[in-house]
C-alpha positions as CSV (number, residue, x, y, z in Angstrom):
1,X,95.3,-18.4,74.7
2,X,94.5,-17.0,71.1
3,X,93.6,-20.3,69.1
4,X,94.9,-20.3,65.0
5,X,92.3,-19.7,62.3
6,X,92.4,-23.6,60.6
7,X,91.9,-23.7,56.9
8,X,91.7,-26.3,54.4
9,X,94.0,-26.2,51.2
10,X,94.3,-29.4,49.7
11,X,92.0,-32.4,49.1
12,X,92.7,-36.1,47.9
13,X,89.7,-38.2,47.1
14,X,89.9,-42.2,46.1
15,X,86.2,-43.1,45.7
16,X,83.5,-45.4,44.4
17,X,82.6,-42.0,41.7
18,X,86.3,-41.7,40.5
19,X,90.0,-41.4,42.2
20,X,90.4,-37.7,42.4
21,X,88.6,-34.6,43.8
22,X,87.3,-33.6,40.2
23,X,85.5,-37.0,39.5
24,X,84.3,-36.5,43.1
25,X,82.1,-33.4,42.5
26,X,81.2,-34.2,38.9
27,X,79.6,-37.6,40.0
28,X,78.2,-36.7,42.9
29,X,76.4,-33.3,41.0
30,X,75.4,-35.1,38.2
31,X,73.9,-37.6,40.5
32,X,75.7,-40.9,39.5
33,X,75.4,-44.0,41.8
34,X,79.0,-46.0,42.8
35,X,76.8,-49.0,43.3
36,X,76.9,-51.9,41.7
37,X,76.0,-55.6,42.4
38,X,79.1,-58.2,43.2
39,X,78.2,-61.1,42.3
40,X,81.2,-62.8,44.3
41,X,79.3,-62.3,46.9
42,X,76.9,-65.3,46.1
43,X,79.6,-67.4,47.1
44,X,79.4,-66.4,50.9
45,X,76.9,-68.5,52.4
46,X,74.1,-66.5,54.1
47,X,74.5,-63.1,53.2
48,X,72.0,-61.6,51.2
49,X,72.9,-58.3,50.4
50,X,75.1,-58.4,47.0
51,X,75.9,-54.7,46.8
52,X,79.0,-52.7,47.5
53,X,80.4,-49.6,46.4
54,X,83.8,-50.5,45.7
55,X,86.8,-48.3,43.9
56,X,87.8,-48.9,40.0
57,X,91.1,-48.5,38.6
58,X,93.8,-47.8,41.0
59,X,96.9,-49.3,40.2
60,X,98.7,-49.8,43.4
61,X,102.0,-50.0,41.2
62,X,102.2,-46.5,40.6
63,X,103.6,-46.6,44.4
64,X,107.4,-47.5,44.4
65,X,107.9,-51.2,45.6
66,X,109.7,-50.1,48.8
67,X,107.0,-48.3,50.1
68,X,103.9,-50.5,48.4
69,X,104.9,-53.8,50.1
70,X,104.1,-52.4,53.6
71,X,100.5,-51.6,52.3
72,X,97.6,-52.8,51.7
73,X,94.5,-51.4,49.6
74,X,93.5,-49.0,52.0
75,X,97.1,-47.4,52.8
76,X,97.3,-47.6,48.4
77,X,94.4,-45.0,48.6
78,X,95.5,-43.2,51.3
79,X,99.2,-42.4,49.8
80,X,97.2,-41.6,46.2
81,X,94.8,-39.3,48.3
82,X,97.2,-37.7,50.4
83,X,99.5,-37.3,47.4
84,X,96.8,-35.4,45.6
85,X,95.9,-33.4,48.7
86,X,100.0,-32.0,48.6
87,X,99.6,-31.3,45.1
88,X,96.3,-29.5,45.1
89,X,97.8,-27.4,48.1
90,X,101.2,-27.0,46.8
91,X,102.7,-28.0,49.8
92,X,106.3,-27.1,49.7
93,X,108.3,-31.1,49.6
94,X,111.2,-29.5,51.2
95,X,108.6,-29.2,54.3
96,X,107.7,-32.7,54.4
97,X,109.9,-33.5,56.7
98,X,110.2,-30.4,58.5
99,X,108.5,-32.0,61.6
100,X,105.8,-28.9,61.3
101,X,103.2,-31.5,58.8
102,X,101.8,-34.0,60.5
103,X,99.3,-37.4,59.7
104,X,96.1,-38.0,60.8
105,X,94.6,-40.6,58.8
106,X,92.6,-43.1,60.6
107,X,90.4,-46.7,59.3
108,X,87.7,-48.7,60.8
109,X,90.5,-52.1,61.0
110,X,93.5,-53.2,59.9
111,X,93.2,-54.8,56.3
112,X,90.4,-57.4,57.0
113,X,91.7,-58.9,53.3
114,X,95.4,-59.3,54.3
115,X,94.2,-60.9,57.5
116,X,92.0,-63.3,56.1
117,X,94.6,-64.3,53.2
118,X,97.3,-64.7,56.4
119,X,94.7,-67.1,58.3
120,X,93.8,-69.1,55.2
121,X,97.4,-69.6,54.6
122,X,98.1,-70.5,58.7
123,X,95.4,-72.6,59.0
124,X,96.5,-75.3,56.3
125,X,99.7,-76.7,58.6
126,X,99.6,-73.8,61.7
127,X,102.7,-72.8,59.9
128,X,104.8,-69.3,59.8
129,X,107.4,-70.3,57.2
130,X,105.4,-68.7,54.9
131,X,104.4,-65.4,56.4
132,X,106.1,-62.2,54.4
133,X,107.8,-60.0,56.6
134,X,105.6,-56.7,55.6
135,X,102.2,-58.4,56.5
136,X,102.4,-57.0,60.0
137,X,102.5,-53.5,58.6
138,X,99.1,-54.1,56.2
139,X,97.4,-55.3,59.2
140,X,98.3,-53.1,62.2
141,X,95.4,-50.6,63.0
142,X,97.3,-47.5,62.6
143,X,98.6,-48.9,58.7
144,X,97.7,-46.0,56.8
145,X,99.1,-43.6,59.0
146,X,102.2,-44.7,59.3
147,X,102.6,-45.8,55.5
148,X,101.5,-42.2,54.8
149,X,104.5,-40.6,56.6
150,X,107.2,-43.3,55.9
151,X,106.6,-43.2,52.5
152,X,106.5,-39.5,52.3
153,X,109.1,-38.6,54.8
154,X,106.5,-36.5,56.8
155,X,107.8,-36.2,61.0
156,X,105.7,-34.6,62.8
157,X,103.0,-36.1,64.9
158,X,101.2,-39.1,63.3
159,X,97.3,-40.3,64.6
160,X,95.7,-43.3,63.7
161,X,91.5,-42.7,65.4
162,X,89.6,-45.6,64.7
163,X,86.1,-45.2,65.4
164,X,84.0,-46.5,62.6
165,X,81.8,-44.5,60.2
166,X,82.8,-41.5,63.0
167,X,86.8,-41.7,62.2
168,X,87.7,-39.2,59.5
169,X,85.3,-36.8,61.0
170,X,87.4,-37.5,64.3
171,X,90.3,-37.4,62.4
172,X,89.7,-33.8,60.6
173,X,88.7,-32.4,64.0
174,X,91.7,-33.5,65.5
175,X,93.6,-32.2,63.3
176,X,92.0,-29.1,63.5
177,X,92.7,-28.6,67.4
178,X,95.6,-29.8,66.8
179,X,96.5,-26.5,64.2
180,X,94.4,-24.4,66.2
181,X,96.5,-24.8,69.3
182,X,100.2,-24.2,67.9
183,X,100.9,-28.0,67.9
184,X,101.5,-28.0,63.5
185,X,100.9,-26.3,61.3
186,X,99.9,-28.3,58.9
187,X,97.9,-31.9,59.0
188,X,97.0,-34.6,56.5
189,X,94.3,-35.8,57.4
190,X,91.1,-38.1,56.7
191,X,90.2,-41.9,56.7
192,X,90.4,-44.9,54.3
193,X,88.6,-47.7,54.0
194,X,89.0,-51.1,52.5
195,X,86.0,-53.8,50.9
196,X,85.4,-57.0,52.3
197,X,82.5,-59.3,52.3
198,X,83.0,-59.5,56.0
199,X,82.0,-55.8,56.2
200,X,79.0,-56.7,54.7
201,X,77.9,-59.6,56.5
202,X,78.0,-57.4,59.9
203,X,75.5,-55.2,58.9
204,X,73.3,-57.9,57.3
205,X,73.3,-59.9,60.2
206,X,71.8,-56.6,62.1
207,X,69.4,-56.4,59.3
208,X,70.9,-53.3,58.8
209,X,72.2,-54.1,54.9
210,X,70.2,-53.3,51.9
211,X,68.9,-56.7,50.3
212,X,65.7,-55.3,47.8
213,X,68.1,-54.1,45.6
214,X,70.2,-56.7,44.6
215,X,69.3,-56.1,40.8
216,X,69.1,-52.5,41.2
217,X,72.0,-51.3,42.6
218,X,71.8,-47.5,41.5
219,X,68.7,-47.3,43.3
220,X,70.5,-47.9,46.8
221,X,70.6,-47.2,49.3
222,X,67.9,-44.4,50.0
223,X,68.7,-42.4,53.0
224,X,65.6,-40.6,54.0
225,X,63.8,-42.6,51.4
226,X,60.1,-44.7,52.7
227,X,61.7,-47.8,50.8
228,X,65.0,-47.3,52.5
229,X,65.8,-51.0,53.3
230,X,69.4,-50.5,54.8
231,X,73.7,-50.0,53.9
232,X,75.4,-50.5,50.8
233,X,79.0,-50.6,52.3
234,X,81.6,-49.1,50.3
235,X,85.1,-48.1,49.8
236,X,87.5,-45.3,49.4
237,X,89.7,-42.5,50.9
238,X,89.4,-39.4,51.7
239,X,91.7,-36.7,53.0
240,X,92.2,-32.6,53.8
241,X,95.1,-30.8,53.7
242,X,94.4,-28.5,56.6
243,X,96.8,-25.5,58.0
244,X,97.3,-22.7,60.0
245,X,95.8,-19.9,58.2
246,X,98.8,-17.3,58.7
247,X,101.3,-19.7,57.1
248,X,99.2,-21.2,54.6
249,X,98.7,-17.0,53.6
250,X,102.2,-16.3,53.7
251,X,103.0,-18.8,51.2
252,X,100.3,-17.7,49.2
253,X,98.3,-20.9,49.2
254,X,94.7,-20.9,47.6
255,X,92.4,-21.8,50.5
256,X,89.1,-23.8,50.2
257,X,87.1,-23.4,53.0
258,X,87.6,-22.6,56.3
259,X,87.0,-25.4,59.7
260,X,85.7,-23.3,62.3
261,X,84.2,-25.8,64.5
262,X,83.6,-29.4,65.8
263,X,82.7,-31.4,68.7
264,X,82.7,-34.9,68.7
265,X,81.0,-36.9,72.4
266,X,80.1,-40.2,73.5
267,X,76.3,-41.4,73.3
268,X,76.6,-44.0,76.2
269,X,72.4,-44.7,75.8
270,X,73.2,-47.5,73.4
271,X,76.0,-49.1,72.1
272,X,74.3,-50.2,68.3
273,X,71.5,-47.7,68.4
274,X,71.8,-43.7,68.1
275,X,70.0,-41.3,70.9
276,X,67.9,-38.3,69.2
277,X,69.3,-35.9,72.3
278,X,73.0,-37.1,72.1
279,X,73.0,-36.5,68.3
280,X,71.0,-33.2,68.9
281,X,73.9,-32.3,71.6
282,X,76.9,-33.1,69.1
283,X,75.6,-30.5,66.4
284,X,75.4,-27.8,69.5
285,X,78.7,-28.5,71.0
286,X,79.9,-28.0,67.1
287,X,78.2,-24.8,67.4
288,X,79.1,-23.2,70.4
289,X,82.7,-24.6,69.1
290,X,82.1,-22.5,66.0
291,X,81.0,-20.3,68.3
292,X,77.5,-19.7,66.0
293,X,73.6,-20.4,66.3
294,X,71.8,-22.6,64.7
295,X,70.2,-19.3,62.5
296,X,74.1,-19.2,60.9
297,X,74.4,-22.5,59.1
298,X,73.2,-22.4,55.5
299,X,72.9,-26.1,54.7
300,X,73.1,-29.9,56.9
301,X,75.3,-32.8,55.5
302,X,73.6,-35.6,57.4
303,X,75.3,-39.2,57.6
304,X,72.0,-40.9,56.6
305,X,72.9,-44.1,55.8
306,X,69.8,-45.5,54.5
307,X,68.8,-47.6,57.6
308,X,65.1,-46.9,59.8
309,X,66.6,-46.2,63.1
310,X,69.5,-43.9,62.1
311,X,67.5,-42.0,59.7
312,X,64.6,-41.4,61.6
313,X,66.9,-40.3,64.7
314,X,68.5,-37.9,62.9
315,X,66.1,-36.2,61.3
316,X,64.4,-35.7,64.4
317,X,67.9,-34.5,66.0
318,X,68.1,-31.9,63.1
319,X,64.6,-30.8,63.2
320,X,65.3,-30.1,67.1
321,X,67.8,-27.8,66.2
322,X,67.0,-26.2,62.8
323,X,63.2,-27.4,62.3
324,X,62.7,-26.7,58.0
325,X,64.9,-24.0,58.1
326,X,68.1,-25.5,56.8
327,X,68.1,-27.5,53.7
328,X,69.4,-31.0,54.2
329,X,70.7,-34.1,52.2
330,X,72.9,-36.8,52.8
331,X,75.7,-38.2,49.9
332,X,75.3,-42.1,51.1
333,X,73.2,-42.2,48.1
334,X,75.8,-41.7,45.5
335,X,78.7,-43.1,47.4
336,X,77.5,-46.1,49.3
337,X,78.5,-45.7,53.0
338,X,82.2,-46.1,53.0
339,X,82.5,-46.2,56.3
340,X,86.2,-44.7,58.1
341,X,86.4,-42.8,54.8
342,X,83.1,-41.3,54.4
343,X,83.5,-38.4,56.8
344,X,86.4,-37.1,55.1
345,X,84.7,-37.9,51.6
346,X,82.1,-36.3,52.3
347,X,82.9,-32.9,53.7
348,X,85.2,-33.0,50.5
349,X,81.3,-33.2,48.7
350,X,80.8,-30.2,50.8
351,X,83.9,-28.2,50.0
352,X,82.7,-28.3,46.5
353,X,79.5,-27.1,47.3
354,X,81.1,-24.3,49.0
355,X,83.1,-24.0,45.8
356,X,80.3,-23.9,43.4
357,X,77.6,-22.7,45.5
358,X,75.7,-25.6,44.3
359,X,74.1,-27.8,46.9
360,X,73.6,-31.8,46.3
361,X,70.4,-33.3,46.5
362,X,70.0,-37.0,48.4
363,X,70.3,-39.4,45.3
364,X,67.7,-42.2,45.4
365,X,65.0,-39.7,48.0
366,X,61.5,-40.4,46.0
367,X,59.3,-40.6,48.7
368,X,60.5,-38.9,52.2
369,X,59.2,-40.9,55.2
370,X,57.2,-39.0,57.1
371,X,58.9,-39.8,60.3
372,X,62.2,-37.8,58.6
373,X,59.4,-35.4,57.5
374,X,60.5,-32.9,60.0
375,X,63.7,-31.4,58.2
376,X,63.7,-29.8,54.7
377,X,64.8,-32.6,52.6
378,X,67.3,-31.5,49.2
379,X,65.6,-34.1,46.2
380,X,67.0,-31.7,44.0
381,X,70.7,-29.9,43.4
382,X,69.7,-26.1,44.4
383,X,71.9,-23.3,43.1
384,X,72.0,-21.1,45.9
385,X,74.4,-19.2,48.2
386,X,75.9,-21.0,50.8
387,X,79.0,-19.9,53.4
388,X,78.5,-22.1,56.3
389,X,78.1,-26.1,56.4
390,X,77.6,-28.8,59.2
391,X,78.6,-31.7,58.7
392,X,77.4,-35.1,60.9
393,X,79.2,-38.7,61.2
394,X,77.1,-40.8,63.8
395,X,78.8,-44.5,64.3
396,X,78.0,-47.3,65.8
397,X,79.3,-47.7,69.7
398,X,77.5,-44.2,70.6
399,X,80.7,-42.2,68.6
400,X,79.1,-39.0,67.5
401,X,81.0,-36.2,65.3
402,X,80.1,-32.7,64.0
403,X,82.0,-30.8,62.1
404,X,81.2,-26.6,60.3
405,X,83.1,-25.9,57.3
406,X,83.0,-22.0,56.2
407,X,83.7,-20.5,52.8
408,X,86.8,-18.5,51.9
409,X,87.6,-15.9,49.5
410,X,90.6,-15.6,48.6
411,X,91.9,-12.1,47.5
């Protein structure tokens, strides 16, 4: 069976750096920090980190009322994104609903916020006379998805992966075999991600949270970094418009980059901490996907979230595979990790790269620890040419994702 050539034509970004693609790239190239210190957060009792990376000025009323009361925050920055992602492609509307577009948007939870604000409410008298009809559909786990395609009359088939910091990255590669097969030809697709304190106290009560940094915000967290003392969790959406080359051609779309490649597999060694030689395994199942050797790729995304154990794994997992030959940085730096969202907001980093030939540096990497010392670390933007990326989401419960991103030219 001939497969589809998969390319990407539209991006929508909602982020901690701005709430479109443009903001995206110019923050994360001039090395701005989403970060900032929440000082609600004192009021949770035991938590110590008081970071986040959270999104500014979205107004959720831009969203007619009929479709906004099904949503929550995250499925607000999931239309937005997706919205922006049509417009960038200039997806015919007429085609919405054609049944050949489909949605693959996933999230980490349902909205943590609405389900807190429901139990608050419930708890006072165990009473439902209060509960609004459209709760159910802010909560559900597949939210975003489905207020994606109800609200813009998309048909075809709809996906909701939920697998933590690995879900866009499952979500875009999905997507992609999805195209590549004949299934659509076309896919929205991505991950979005809502703040709660909750998030927060889950990695702190794994030690896994930055705390050092409570008064410097900008200089967290530090993937890579020999001060690195943990996550900054974060917000945001993220999504690709990604289609079937021929048809995406025939209508004369401008395409950004190719996906030519992914693998995503299960690292059953631990369920909280990653494997060096399951991580190593995911970037060559990418590759033989891609159908490549490690001697084609140009440049490493990591995920690098800032903690020891994922950093130093890998590192090690990248130096296996491309030893100092491949420059690498990770964009946790600027962004915060934002979790179901930061695969897809990410590679959207990388798209711009592609686009600019311009590779971003690991914000906040002073000092490299010398156990990540075995990889060429990026502490600087490098003008340089670049036509092949791979791109890493490692999550917790042993969920590991790779995907390669090729440049275009369009004639």
């Amino acid at each position: 069976m001939e497969l589809n050539s998969v390319v990407v034509t539209g991006v929508g970004t909602i982020s901690p750096l701005g709430n479109d693609f443009t903001q995206l790239l110019d923050g994360l190239t001039a090395g701005r920090s989403g970060v900032c210190e929440l000082t609600d957060l004192e009021q949770v009792g035991g938590l110590r980190s008081r970071l986040a990376a959270p999104v500014k000025g979205v107004d959720p009323k831009q969203i007619p009322r009929k479709f906004r009361r099904s949503m929550s925050n995250m499925s607000v920055y999931a239309y937005l994104a997706s919205q922006q992602a049509l417009l960038m492609a200039g997806y015919p509307e007429d085609q919405l609903g054609s049944g050949d577009l489909g949605v693959v948007i996933g999230s980490t939870l349902g909205s943590t916020e609405t389900s807190e604000d429901f139990f608050k409410d419930y708890f006072r008298d165990y009473s439902l006379e209060r509960m609004k009809t459209g709760l159910f559909f802010q909560m559900m786990g597949h939210s975003c998805a489905a207020n994606v395609a109800q609200s813009l009359g998309i048909t075809g088939r709809v996906f909701a992966p939920s697998a933590a910091c690995a879900t866009s990255s499952q979500a875009i590669g999905y997507a992609y075999e999805q195209i590549a097969m004949g299934r659509q030809q076309a896919i929205l697709c991505g991950g979005s991600e809502e703040f709660h304190p909750l998030t927060v106290a889950t990695f702190d009560i794994m030690h896994a949270a930055s705390t050092n940094f409570n008064q410097q915000p900008e200089s967290t967290p530090r993937p890579f970094d020999q001060l690195r003392d943990g996550i900054v969790c974060g917000e945001g959406c993220g999504v690709l418009l990604l289609e079937n080359k021929k048809t995406a051609q025939q209508r004369v779309a401008n395409i950004l980059a190719e996906v030519i490649g992914f693998a995503t597999a299960s690292d059953t060694s631990s369920i909280a901490n990653p494997d060096v030689g399951a991580m190593a395994g995911c970037m060559q199942l990418a590759l033989k996907d891609a159908g490549l050797t490690a001697g084609d790729i140009d440049y490493v995304n990591a995920h690098a979230t800032g903690t020891e154990v994922g950093d130093i794994a890998e590192a090690e997992a990248i130096a296996q595979i491309f030893s100092t030959r491949v420059p690498v940085s990770s964009l946790k730096g600027h962004l915060g990790h934002t979790l179901a969202a930061s695969g897809a907001l990410e590679l959207s980093g990388c798209i711009g790269m592609l686009q600019q030939q311009q590779l971003i540096a690991t914000l906040n990497l002073d000092q490299v620890d010398e156990r990540c010392s075995g990889i060429t670390h990026l502490q600087e933007n490098s003008s340089q040419p670049v036509k092949t990326i791979l791109k890493n989401n490692f999550a917790m419960g042993g969920i590991n994702a790779t995907i390669i991103l090729r440049s275009y030219v369009n004639d």
